[in-house]
PDB file of N, CA, C and O in Angstrom:
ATOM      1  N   UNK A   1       8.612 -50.403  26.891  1.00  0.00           N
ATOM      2  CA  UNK A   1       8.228 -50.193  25.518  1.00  0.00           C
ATOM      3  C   UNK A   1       7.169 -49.102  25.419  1.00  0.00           C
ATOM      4  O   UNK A   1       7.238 -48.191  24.594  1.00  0.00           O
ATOM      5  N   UNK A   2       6.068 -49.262  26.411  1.00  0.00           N
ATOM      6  CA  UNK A   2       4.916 -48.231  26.217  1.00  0.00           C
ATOM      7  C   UNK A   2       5.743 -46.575  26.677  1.00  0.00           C
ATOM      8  O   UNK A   2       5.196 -45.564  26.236  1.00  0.00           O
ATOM      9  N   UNK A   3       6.663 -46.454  27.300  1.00  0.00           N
ATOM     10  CA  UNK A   3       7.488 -45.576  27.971  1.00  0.00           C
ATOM     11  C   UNK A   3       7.803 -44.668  26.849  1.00  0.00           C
ATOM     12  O   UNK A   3       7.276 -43.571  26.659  1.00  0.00           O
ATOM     13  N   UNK A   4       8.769 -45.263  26.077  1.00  0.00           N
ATOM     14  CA  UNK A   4       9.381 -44.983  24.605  1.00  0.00           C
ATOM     15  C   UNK A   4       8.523 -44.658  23.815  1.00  0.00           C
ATOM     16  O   UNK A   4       8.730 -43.515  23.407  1.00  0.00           O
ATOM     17  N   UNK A   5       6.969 -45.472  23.071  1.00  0.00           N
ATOM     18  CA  UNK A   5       6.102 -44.375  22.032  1.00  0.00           C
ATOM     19  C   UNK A   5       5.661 -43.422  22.907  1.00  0.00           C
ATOM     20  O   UNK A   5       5.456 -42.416  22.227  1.00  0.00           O
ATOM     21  N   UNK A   6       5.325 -43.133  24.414  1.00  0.00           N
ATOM     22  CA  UNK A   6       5.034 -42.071  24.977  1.00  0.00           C
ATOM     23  C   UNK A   6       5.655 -40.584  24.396  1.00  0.00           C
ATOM     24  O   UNK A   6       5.294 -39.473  24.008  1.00  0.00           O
ATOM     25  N   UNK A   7       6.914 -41.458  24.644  1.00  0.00           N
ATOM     26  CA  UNK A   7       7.884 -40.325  25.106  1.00  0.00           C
ATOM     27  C   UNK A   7       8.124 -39.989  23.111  1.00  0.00           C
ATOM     28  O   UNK A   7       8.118 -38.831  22.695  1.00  0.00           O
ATOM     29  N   UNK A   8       8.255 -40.843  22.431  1.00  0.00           N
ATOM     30  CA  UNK A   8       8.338 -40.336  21.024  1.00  0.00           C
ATOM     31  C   UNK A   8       7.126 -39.440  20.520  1.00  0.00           C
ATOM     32  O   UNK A   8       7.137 -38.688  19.545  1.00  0.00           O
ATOM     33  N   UNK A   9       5.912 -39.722  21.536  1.00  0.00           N
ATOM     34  CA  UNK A   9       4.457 -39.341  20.553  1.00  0.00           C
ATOM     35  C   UNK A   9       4.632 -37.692  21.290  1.00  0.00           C
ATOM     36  O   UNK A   9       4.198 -36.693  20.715  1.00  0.00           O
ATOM     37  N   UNK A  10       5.339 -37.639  22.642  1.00  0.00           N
ATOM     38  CA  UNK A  10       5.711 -36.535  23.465  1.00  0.00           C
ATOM     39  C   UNK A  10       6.480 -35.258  22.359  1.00  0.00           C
ATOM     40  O   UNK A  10       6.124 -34.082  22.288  1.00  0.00           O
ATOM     41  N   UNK A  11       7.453 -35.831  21.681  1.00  0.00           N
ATOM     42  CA  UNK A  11       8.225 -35.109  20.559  1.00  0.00           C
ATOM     43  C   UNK A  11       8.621 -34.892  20.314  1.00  0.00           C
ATOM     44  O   UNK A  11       9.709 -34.323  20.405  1.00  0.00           O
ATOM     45  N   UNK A  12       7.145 -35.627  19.108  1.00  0.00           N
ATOM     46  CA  UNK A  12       6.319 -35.251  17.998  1.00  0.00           C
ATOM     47  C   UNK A  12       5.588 -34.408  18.154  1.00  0.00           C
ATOM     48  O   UNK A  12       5.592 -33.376  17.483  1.00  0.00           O
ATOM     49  N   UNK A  13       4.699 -34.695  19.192  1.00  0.00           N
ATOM     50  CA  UNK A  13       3.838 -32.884  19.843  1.00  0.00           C
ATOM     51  C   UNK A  13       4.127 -32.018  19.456  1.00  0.00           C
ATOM     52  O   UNK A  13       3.708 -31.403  18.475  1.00  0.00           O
ATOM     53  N   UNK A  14       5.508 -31.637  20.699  1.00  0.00           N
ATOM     54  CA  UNK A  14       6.205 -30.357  20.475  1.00  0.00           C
ATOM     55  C   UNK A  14       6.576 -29.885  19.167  1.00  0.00           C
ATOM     56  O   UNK A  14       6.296 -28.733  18.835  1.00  0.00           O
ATOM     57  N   UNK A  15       7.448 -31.021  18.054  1.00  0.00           N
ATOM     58  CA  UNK A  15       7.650 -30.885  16.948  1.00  0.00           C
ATOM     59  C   UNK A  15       6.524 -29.730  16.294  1.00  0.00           C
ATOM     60  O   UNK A  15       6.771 -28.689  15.686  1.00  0.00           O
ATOM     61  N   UNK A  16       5.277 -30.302  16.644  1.00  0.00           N
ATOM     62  CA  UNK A  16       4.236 -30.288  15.105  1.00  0.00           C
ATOM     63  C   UNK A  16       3.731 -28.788  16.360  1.00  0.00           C
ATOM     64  O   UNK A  16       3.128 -27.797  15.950  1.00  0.00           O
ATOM     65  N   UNK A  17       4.022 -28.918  17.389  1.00  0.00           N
ATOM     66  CA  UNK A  17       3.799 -27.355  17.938  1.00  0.00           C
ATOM     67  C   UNK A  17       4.375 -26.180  17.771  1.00  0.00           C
ATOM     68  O   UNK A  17       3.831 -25.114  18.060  1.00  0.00           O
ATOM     69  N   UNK A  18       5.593 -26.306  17.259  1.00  0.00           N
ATOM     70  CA  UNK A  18       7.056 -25.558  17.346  1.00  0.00           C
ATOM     71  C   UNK A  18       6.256 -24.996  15.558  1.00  0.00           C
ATOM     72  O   UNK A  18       6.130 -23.824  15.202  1.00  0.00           O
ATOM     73  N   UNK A  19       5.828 -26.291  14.708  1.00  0.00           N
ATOM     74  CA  UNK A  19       6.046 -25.641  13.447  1.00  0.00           C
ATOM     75  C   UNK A  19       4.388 -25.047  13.249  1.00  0.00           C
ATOM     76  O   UNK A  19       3.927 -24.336  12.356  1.00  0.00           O
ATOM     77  N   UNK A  20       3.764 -25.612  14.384  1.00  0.00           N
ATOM     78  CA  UNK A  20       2.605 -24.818  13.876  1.00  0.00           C
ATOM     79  C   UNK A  20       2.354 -23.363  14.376  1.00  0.00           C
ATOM     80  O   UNK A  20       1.436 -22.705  13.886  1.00  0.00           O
ATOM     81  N   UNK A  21       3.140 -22.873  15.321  1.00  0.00           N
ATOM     82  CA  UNK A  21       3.576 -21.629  15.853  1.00  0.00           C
ATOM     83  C   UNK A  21       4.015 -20.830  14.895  1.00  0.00           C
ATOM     84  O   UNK A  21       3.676 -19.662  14.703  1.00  0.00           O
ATOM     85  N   UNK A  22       5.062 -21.711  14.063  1.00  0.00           N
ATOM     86  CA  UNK A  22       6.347 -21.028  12.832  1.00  0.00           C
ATOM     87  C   UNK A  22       5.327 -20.774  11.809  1.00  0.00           C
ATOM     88  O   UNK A  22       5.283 -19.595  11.460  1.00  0.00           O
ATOM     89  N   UNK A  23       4.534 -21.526  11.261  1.00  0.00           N
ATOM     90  CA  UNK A  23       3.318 -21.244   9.717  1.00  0.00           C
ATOM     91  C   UNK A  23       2.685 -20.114  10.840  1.00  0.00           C
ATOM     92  O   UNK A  23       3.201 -19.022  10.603  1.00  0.00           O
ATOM     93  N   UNK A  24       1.817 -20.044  11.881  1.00  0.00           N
ATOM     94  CA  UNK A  24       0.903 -19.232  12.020  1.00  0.00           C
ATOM     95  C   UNK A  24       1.950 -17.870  11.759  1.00  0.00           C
ATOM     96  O   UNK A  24       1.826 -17.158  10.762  1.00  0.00           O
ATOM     97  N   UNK A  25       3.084 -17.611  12.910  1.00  0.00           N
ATOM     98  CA  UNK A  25       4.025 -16.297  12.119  1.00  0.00           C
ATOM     99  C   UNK A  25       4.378 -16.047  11.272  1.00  0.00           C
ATOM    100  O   UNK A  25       4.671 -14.868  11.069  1.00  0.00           O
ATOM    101  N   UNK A  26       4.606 -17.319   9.990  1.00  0.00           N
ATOM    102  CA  UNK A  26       4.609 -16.755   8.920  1.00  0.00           C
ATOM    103  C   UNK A  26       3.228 -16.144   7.971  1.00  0.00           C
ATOM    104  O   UNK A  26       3.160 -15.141   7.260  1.00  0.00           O
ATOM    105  N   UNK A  27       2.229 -17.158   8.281  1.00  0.00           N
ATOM    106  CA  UNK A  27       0.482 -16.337   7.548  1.00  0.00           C
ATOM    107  C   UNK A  27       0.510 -15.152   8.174  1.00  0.00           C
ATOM    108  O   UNK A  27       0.166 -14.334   7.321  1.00  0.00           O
ATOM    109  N   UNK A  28       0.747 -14.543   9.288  1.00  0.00           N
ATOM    110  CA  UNK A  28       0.484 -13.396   9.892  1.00  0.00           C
ATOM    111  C   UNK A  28       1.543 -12.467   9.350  1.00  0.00           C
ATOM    112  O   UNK A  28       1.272 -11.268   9.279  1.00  0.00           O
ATOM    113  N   UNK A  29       2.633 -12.874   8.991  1.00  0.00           N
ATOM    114  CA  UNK A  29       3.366 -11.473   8.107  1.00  0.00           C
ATOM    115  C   UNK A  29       2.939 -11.183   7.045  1.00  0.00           C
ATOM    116  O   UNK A  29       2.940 -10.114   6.434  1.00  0.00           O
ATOM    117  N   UNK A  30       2.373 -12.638   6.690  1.00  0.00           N
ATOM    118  CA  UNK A  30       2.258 -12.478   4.841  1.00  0.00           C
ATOM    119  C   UNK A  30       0.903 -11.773   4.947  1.00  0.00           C
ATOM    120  O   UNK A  30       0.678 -11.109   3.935  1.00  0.00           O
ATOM    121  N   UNK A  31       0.205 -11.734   5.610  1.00  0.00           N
ATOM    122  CA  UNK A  31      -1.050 -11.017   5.841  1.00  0.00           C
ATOM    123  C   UNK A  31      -0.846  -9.786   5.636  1.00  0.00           C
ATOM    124  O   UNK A  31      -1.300  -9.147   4.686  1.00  0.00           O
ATOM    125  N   UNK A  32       0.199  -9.160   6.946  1.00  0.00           N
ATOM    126  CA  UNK A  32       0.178  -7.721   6.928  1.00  0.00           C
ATOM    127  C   UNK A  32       0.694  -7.120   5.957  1.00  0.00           C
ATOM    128  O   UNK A  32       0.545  -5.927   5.694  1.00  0.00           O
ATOM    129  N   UNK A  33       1.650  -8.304   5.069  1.00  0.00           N
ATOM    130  CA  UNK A  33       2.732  -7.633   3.620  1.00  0.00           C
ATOM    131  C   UNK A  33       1.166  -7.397   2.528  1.00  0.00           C
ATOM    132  O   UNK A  33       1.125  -6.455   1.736  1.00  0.00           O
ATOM    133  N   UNK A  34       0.364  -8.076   2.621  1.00  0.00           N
ATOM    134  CA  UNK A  34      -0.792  -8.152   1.506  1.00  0.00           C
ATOM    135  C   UNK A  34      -1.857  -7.072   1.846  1.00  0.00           C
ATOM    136  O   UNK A  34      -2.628  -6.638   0.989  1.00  0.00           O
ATOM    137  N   UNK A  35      -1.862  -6.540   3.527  1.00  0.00           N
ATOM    138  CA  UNK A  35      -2.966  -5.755   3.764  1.00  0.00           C
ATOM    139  C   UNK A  35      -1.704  -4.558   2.998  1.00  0.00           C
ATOM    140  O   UNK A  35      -1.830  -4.344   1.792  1.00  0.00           O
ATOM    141  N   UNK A  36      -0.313  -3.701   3.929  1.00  0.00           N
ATOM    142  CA  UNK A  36      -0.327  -3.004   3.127  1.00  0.00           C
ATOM    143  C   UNK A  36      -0.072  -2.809   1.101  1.00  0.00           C
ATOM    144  O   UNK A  36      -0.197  -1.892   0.290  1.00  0.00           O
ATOM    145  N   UNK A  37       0.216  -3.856   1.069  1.00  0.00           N
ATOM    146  CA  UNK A  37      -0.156  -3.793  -0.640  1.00  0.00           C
ATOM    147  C   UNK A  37      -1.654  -3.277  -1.021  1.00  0.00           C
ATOM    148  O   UNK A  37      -1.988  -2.421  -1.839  1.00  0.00           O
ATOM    149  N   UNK A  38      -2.180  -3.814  -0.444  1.00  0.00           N
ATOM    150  CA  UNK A  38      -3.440  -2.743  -0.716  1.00  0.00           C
ATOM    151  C   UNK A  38      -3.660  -1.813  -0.141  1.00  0.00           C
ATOM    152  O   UNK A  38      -4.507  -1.199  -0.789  1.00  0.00           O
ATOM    153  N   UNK A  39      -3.389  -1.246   0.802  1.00  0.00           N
ATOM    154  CA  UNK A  39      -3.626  -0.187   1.404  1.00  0.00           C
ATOM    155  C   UNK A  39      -2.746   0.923   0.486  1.00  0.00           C
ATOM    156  O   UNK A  39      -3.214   2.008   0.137  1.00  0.00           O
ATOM    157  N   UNK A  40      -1.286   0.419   0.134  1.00  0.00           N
ATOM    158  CA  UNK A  40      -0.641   1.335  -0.982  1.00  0.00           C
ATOM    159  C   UNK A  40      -1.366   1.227  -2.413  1.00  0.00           C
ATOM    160  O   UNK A  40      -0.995   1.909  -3.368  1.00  0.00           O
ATOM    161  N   UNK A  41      -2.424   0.320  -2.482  1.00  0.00           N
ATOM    162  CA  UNK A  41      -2.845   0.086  -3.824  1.00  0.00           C
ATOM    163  C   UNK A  41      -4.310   1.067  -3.936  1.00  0.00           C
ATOM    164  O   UNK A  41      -4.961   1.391  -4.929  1.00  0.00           O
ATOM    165  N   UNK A  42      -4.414   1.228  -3.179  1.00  0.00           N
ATOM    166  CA  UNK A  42      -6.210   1.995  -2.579  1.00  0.00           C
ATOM    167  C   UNK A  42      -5.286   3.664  -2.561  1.00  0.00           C
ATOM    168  O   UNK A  42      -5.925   4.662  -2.893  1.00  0.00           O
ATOM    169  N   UNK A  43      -3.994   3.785  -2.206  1.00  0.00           N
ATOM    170  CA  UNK A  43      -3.861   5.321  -1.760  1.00  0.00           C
ATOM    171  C   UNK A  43      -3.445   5.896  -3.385  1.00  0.00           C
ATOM    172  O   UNK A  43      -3.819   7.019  -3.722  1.00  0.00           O
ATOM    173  N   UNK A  44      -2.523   4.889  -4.479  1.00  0.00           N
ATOM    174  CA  UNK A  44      -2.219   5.071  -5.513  1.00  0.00           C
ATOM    175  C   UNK A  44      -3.650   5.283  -6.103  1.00  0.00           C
ATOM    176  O   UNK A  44      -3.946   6.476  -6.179  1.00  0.00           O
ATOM    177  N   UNK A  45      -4.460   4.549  -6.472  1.00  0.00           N
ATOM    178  CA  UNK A  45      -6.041   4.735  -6.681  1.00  0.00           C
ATOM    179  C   UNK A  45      -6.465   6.373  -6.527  1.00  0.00           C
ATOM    180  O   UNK A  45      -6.669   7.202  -7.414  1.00  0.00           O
ATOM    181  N   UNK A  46      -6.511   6.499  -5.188  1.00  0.00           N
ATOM    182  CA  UNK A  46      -7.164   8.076  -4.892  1.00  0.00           C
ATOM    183  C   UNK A  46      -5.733   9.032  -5.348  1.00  0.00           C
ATOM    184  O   UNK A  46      -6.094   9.914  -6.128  1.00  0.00           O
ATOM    185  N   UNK A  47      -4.495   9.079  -5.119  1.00  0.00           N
ATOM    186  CA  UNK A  47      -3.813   9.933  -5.614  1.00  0.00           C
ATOM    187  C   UNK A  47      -4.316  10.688  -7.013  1.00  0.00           C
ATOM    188  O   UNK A  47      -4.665  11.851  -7.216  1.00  0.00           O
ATOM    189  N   UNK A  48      -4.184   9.332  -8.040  1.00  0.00           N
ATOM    190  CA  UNK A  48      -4.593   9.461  -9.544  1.00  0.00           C
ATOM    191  C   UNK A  48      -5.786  10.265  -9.615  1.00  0.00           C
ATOM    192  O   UNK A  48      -5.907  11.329 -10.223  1.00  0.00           O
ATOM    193  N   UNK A  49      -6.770   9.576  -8.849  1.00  0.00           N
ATOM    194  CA  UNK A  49      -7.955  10.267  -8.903  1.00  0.00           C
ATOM    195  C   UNK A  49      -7.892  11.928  -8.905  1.00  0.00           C
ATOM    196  O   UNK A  49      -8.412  12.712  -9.698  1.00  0.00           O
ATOM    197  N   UNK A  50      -7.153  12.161  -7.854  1.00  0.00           N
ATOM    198  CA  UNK A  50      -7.096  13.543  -7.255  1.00  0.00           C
ATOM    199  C   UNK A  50      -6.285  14.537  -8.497  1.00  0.00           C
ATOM    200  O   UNK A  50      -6.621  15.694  -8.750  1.00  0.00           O
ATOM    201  N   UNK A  51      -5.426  13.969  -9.017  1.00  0.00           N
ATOM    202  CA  UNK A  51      -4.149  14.489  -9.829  1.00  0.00           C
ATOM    203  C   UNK A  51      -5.272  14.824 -11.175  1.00  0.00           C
ATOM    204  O   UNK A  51      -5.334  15.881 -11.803  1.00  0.00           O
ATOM    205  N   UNK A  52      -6.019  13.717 -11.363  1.00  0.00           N
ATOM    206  CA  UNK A  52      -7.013  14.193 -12.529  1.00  0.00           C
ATOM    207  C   UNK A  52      -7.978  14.907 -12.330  1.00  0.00           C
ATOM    208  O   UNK A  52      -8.387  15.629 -13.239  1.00  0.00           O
ATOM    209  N   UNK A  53      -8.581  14.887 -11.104  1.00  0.00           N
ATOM    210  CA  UNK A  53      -9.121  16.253 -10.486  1.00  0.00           C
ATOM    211  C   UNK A  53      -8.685  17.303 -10.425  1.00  0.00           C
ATOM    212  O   UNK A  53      -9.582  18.142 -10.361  1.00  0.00           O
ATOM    213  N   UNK A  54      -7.771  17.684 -10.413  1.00  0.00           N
ATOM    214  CA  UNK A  54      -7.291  18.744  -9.874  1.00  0.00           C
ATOM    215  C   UNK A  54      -6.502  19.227 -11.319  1.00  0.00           C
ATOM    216  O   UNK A  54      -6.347  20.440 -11.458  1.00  0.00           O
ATOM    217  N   UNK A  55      -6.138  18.567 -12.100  1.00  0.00           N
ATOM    218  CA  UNK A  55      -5.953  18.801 -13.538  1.00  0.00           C
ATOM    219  C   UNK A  55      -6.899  19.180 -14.601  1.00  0.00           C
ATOM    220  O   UNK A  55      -6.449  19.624 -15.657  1.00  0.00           O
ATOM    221  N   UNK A  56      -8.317  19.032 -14.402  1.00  0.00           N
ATOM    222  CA  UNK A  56      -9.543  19.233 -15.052  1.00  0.00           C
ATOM    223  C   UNK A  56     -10.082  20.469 -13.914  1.00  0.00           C
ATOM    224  O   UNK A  56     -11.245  20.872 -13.895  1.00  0.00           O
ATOM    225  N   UNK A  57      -9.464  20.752 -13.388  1.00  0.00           N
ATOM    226  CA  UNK A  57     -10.271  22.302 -12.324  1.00  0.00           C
ATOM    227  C   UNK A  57      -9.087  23.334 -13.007  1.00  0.00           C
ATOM    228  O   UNK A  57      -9.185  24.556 -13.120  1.00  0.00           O
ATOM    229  N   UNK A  58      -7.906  22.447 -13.441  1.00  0.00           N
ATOM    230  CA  UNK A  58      -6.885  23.451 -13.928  1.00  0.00           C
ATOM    231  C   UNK A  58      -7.098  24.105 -15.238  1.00  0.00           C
ATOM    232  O   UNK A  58      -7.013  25.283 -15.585  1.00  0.00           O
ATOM    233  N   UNK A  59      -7.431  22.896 -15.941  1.00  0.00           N
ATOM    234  CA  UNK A  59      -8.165  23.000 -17.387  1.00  0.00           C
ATOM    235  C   UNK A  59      -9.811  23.775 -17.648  1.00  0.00           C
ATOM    236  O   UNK A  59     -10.408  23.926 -18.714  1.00  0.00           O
ATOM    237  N   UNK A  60     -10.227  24.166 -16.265  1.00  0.00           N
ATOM    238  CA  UNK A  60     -11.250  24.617 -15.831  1.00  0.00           C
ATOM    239  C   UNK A  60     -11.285  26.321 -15.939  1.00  0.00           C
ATOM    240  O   UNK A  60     -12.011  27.144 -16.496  1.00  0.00           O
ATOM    241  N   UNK A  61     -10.045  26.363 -15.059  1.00  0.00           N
ATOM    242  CA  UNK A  61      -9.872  27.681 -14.677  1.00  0.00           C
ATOM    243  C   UNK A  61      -9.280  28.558 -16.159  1.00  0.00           C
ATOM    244  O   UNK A  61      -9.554  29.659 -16.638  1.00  0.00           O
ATOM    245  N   UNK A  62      -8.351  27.446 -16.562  1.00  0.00           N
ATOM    246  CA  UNK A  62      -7.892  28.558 -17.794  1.00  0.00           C
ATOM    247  C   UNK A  62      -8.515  28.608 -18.730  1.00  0.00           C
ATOM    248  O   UNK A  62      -7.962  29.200 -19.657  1.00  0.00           O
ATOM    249  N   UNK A  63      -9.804  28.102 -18.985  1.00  0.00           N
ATOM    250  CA  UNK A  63     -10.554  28.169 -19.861  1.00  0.00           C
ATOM    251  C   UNK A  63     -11.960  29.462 -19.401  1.00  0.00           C
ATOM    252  O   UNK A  63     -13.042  29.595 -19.972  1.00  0.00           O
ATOM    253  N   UNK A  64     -11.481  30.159 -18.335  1.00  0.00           N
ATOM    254  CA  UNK A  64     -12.288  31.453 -17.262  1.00  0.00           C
ATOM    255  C   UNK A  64     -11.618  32.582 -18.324  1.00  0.00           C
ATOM    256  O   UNK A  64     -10.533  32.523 -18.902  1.00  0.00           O
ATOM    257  N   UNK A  65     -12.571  33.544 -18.367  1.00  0.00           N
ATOM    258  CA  UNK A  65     -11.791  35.141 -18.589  1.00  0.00           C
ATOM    259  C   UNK A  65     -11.166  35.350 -17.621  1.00  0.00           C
ATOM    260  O   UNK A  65     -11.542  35.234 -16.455  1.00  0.00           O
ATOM    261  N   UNK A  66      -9.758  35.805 -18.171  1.00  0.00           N
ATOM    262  CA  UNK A  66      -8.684  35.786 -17.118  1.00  0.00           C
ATOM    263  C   UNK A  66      -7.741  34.751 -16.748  1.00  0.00           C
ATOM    264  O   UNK A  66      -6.788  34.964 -15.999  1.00  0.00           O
ATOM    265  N   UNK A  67      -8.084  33.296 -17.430  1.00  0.00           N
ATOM    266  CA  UNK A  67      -7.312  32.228 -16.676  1.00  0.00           C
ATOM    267  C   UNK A  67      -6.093  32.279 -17.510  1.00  0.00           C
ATOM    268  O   UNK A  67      -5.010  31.782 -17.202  1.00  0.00           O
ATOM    269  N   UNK A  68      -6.331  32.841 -18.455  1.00  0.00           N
ATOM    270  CA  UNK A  68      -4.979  32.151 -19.314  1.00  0.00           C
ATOM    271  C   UNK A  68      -3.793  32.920 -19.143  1.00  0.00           C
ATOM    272  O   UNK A  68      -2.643  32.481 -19.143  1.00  0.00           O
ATOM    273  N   UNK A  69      -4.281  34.488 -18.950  1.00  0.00           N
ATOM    274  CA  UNK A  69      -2.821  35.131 -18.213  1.00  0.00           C
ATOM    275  C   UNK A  69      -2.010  34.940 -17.398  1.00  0.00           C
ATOM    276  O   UNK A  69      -0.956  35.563 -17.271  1.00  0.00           O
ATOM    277  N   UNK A  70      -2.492  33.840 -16.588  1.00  0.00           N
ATOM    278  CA  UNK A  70      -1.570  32.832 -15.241  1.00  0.00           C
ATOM    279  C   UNK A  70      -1.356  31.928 -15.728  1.00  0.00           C
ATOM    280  O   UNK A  70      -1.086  31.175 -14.793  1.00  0.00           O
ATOM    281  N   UNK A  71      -1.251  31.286 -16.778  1.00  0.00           N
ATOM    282  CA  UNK A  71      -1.138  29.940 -17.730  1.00  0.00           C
ATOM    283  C   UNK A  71      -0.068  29.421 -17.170  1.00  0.00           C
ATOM    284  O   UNK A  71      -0.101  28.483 -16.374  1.00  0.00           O
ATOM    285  N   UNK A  72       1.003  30.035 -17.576  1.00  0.00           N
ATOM    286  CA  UNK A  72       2.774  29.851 -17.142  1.00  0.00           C
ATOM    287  C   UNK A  72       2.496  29.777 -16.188  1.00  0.00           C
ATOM    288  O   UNK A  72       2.164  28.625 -15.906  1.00  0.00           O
ATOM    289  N   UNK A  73       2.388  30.873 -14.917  1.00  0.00           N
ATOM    290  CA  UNK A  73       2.809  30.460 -13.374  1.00  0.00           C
ATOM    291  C   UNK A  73       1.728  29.070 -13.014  1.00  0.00           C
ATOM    292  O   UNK A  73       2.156  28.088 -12.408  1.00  0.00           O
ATOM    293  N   UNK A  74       0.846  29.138 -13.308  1.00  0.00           N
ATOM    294  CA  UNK A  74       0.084  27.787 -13.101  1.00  0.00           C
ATOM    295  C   UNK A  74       0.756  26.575 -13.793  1.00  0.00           C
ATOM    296  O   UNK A  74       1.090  25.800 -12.896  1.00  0.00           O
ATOM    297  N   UNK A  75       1.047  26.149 -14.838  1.00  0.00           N
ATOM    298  CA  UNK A  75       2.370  25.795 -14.954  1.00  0.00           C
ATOM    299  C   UNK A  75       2.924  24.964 -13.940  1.00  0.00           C
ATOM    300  O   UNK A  75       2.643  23.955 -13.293  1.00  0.00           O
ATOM    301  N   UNK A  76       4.061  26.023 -14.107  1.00  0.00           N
ATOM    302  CA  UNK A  76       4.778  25.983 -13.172  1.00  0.00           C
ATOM    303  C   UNK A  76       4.552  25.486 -11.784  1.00  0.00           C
ATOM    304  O   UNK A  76       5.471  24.962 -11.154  1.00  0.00           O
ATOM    305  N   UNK A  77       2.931  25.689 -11.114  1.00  0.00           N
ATOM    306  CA  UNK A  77       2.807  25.623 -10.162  1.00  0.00           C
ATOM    307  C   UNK A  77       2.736  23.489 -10.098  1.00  0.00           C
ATOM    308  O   UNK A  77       3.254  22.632  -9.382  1.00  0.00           O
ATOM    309  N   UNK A  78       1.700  23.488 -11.404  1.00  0.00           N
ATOM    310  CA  UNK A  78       1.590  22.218 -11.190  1.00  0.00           C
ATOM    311  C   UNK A  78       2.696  21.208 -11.643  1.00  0.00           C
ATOM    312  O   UNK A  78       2.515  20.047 -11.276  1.00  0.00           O
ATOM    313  N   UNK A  79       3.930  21.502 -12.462  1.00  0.00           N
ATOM    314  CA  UNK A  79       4.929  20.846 -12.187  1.00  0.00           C
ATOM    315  C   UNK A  79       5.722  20.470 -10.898  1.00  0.00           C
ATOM    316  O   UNK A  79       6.314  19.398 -10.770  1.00  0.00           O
ATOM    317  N   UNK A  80       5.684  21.340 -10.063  1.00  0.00           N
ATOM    318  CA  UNK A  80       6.248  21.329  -8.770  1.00  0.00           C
ATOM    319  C   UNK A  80       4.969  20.518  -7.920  1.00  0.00           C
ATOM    320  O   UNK A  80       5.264  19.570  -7.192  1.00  0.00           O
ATOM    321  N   UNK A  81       4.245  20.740  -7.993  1.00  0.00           N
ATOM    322  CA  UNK A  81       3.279  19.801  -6.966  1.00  0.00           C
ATOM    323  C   UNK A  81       3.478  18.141  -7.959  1.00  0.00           C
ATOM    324  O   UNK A  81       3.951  17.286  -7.210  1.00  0.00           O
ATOM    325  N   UNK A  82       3.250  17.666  -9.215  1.00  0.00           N
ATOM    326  CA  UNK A  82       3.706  16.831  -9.701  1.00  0.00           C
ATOM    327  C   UNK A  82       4.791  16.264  -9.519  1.00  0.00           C
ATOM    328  O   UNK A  82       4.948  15.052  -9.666  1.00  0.00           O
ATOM    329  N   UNK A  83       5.751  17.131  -9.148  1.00  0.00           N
ATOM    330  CA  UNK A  83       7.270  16.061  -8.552  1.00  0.00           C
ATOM    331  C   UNK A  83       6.934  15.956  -6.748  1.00  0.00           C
ATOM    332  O   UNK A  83       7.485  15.181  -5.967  1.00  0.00           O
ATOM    333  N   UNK A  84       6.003  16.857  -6.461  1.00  0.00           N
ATOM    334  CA  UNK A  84       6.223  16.285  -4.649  1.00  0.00           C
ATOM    335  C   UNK A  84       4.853  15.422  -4.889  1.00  0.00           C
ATOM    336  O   UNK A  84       4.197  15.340  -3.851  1.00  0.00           O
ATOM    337  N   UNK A  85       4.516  15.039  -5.538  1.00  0.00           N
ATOM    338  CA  UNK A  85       3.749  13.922  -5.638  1.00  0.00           C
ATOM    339  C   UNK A  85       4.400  12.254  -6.138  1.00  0.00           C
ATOM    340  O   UNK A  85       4.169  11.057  -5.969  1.00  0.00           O
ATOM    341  N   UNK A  86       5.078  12.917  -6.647  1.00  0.00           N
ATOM    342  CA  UNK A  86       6.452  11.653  -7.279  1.00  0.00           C
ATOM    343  C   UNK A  86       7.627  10.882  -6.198  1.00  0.00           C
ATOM    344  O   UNK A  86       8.316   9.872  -6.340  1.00  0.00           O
ATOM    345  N   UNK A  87       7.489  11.861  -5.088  1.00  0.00           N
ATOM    346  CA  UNK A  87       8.473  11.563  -4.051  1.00  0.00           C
ATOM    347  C   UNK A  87       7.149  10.669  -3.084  1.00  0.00           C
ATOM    348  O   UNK A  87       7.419  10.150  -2.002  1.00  0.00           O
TER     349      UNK A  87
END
């Protein structure tokens, strides 16, 4: 009789070892799925930042003697950096 709860309490061990192995691999993915969510959430952050930077140096320049005669090709320039920013 003592043989048998041994051997049942034996596993149960393994059981509650097997699944506590399985939760720790699963907290550890869900970890790394949540670090990069922020890490893409921190790079979206500074992108914006930069795009409005760099849009107020634009709004900068053509407001210079001289800026506005490049108006168009500037433009132009920042539509194309706006779509390889989109990709």
């Amino acid at each position: 009789m003592q043989f048998d709860e041994l051997t049942a309490a034996a596993i149960k061990l393994k059981a509650l070892e097997k699944q506590k192995a399985h939760l720790a691999a699963q907290l550890a993915t869900k970890q790394r799925a949540l670090d990069q969510a922020n890490k893409l959430a921190e790079a979206k952050r500074k992108l914006t930042a930069m795009q409005e930077e760099v849009a107020n140096l634009q709004k900068a320049y053509e407001g210079t003697p001289g800026g506005s005669s490049q108006q168009q090709e500037n433009h132009s320039f920042r539509q194309t950096n706006h779509l390889h920013y989109d990709e």
